[in-house]
N, C-alpha and C positions, 0 to 999 in steps of 0.2 A: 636811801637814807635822806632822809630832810629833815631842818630843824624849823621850828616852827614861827613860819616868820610870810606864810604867805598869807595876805590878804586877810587880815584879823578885821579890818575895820568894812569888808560887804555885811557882814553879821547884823548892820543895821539894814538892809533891804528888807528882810522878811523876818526879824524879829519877834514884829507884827501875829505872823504865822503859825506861831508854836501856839500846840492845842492846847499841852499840860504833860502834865508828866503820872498822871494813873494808870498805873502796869493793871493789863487785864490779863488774871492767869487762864492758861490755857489748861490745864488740870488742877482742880482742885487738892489742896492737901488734904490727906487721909491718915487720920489717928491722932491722936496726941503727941504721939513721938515727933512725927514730921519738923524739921528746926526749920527755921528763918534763914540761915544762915548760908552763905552761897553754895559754898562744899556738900552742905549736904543733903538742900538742893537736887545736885550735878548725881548725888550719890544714889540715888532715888530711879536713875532714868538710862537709859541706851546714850549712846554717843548720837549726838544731834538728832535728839529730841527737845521739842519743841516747850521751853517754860512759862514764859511770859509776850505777850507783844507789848508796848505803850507808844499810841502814836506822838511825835513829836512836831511833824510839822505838815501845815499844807498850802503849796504853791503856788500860781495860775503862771499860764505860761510866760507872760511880760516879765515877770515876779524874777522866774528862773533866766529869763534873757537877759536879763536887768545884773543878776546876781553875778552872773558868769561873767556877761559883756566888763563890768566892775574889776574882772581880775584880769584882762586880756584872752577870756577863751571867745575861740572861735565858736560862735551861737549858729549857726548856718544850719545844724540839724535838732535844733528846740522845734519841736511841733506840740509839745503836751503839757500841762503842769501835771504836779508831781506831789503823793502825797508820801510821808516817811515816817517808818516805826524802832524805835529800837526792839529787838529781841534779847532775848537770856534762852538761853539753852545749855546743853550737857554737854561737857568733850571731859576731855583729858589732860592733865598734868604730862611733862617730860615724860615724866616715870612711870608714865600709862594709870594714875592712881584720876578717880574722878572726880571733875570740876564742874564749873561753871563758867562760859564766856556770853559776851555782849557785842553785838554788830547793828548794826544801819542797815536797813531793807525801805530799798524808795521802790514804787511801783511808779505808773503812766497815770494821770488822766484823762485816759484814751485808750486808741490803738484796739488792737485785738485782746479777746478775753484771754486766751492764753498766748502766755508771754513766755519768749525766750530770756535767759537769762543771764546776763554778768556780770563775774567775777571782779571787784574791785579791790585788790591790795595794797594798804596804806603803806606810806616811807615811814622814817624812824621816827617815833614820839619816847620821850622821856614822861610826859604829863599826864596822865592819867584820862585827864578830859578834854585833852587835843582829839582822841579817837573819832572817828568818824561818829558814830552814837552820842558824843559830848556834845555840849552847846557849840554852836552853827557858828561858824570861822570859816576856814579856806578849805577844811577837811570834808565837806560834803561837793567838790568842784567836780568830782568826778562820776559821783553818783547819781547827782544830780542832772546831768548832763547826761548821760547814757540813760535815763527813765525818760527822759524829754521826750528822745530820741524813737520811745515805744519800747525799751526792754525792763524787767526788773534787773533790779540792781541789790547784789548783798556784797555789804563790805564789812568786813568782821573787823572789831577793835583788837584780835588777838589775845592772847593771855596775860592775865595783870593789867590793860588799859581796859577804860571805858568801867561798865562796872564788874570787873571780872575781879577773883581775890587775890591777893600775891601779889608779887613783884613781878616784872615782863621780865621772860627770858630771852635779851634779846639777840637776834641775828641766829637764833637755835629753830634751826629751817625745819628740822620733824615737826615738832609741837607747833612749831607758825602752819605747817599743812595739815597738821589733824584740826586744829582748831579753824583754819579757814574752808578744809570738807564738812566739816560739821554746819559749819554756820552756811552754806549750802542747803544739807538735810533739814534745816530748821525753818531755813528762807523756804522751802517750797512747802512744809505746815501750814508756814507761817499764808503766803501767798492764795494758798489754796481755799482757807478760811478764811480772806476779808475776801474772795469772788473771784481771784485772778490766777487759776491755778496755772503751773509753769510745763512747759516741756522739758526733753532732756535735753534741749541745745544749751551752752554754756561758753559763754565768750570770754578769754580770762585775758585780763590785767592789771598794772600793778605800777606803782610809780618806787624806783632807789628802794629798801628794805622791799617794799610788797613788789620789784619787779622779780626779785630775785626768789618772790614767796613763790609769784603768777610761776616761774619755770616749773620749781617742782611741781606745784598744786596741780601744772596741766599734766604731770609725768604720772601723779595720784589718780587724777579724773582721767585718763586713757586706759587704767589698768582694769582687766575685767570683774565687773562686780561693783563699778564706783558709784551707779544709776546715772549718770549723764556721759553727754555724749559733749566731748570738744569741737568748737567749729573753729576757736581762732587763738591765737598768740598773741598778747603786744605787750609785753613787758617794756616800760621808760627805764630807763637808767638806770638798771639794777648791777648790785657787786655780787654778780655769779660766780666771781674767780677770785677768791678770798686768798687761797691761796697762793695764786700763781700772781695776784696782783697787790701783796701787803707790801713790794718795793715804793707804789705810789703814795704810800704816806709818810714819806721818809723822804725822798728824791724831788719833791718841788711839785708835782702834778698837782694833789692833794694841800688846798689849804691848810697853812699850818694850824690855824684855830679848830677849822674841819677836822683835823687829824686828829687834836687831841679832844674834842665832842667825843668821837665815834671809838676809838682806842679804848678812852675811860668806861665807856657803856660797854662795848664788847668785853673787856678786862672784867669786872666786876660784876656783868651780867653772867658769862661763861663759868667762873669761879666756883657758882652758886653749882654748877653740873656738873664741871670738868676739874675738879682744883689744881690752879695751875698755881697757886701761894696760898701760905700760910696765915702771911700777915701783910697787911696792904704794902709795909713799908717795906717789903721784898723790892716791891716792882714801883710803888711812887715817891718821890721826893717829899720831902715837910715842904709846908707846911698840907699838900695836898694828900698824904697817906690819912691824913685821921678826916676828913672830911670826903674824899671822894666817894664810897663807896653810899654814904647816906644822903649822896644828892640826886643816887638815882632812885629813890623810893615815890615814885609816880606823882610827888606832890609838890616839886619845883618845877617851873618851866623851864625851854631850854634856854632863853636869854638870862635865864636865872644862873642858871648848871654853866651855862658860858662865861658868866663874869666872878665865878667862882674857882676858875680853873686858868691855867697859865696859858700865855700864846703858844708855847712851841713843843715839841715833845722833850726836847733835852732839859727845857726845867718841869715837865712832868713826871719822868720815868729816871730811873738810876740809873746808872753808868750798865748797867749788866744787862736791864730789860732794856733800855735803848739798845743795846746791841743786839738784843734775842729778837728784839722788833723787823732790825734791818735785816738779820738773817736768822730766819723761824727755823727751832727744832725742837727735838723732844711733845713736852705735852700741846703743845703751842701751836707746832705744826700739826701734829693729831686733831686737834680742835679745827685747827682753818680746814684741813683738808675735810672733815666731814660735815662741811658744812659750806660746801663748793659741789663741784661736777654735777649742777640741778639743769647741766647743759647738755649733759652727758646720756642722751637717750634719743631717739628717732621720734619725732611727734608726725601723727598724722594728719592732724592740721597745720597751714600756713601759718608761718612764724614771721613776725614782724619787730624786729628791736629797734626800738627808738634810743638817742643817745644824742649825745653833744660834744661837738671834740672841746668849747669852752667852759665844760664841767668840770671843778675843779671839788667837787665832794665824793662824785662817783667818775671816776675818769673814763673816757670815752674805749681805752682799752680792757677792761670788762666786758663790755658788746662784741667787741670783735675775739675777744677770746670766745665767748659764748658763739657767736656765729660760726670760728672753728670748730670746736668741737657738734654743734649739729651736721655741718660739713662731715666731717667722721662719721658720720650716720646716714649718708648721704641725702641728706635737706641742706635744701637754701634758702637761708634765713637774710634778709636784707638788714644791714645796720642804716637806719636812716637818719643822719647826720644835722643836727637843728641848726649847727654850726657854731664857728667861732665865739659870735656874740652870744648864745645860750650858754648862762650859767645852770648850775643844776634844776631850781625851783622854775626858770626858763625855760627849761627844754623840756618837760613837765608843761608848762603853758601852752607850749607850738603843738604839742605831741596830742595835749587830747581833741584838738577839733579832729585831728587827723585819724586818731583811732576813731571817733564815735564815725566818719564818714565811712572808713574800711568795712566797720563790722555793720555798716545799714547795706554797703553793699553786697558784700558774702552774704545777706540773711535775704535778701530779693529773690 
């Protein structure tokens, strides 16, 4: 989870860079019938198949050292500039019914023609066009960085961000990994048609929301039939233990502004699948019951959504959900628990969790719960500690020079 708030103002280094925005289809429409319309689109096609590419930007390597070095990342493994396209392609709604999503594909310019490939999944957005695919902010830090590096890069916007239709269902870990396998399937069309076809290696990671996507998605890409092959783990600071760990937004870990961000969005993102109320003002206090649920419709930011909302949970929630909060049961717990245990499997690749014990959005016990239960499977998984002074969007900062060096050296 992150809200968005890192490094808005690099956006001016390469600006410059963006090509345009003419989506080239990659199949033609056929008939009259064929709509415009994203849905049906998506309706049209296989699950990550490939719609449209449009390139958005292209970097030289200064360019991307410049961008990075701007936000505190470790540049030590830039060798390439980079050039980046969004896609559109076909997945799936929740309810398996078909969509259309949107992601980021940076390639190298360089390296080998065929390129290994990494998995990049983004932390929380409420915005629409924070998405890695949206205009260039702090949301390309990690794509950009890993193409440097010599590998492709797909980072999917998810469902509902970027330009996908609907509303994001957020922290709803199925549909975050059909939609982040697809945009996989799409990235290597996609790759393979502008010269740089990819192999089946796949290095997954993920920062807070995407680290907790990177666990399942690597549990998905291990199962036979997935077409790729895992080489590596680094999930940053994801909340794998939704369940076993909803005491840390209530007990002091958990900013309390943090608390009630992330609450409000899972509340009234879940609803939309699970109904857990009727009517907002079951579960939020006035004046926030008739306003919260229409501030997540992808088209406020979250400094917006934050000064809209109270500091703490007790003037957010009623006496009754404040207490369901501190102690989950019924649908509540049903909801958390299935959407936890993405730790809960034996990977055959080396697992690396990154974490911060001075995180105070995703708290550092998450990792170590996650690295018990791989323990249960008998894998050892290191939680690597940024420390004290890394807050969350911190620990994120120290953690990717560190993955882009791990996965250059697994890939030698």
């Amino acid at each position: 989870m992150t809200k968005n708030n890192l490094v808005r103002g690099a956006a001016a280094v390469v600006l410059a860079a963006v090509l345009g925005s003419l989506a080239v289809p990659v199949a033609a429409a056929t008939g009259p019938e064929r709509k415009p319309a994203a849905e049906a689109r998506g309706a049209y096609a296989a699950r990550g198949t490939l719609l449209t590419v449009t390139p958005v930007a292209a970097l030289g390597r200064d360019e991307v050292r410049a961008y990075e070095a701007e936000s505190g990342v470790d540049t030590a493994t830039v060798r390439y500039g980079v050039r980046a396209y969004r896609i559109e392609y076909a997945t799936v709604t929740p309810e398996g019914r078909p969509t259309t999503a949107t992601g980021l594909l940076t390639l190298p310019e360089g390296g080998p023609r065929r390129l290994d490939l990494v998995s990049d999944t983004h932390g929380t957005l409420a915005y629409r066009d924070g998405a890695p695919s949206g205009p260039l902010g702090w949301n390309r830090l990690t794509s950009y960085l890993h193409a440097s590096a010599g590998r492709a890069v797909a980072a999917p916007d998810y469902l509902g961000l970027g330009g996908g239709p609907g509303p994001h269902p957020y922290l709803d870990t199925r549909s975050a990994v059909t939609a982040s396998h697809d945009m996989l399937r799409a990235a290597r069309t996609a790759s393979g048609q502008l010269g740089r076809p990819l192999t089946r290696d796949v290095y997954v990671t993920g920062f807070s929301q995407g680290g907790q996507v990177a666990m399942a998605l690597g549990r998905e890409l291990s199962r036979p039939g997935s077409g790729f092959r895992v080489r590596a783990l680094a999930p940053m600071a994801g909340p794998y233990d939704l369940a076993g760990q909803m005491s840390g937004l209530t007990d002091g870990r958990t900013d309390p502004r943090s608390a009630v961000f992330y609450l409000s969005y899972f509340l009234t993102a879940q609803n939309r699948l699970h109904p857990l109320y009727r009517d907002p003002a079951e579960v939020f206090r006035a004046p926030y019951a008739q306003r919260v649920e229409g501030l997540f419709d992808g088209s406020h930011s979250e400094e917006e959504i934050g000064a809209a909302l109270p500091g703490t949970l007790d003037e957010l929630l009623t006496p009754a959900w404040a207490e369901l909060v501190r102690r989950p049961e019924g649908a509540l717990l049903s909801v958390l628990r299935a959407n936890s245990g993405v730790c809960d499997w034996r990977p055959g690749a080396p697992v690396r969790l990154y974490a911060g014990a001075g995180d105070r959005d995703v708290p550092i016990g998450h990792a170590r719960a996650c690295a018990a239960e791989l323990a249960g499977h008998g894998v050892r998984a290191r939680v690597l500690d940024q420390g004290p002074a890394a807050d969350h969007n911190g620990t994120a900062i120290r953690s990717l020079g560190e993955v882009a060096r791990w996965f250059d050296a697994l890939s030698r």
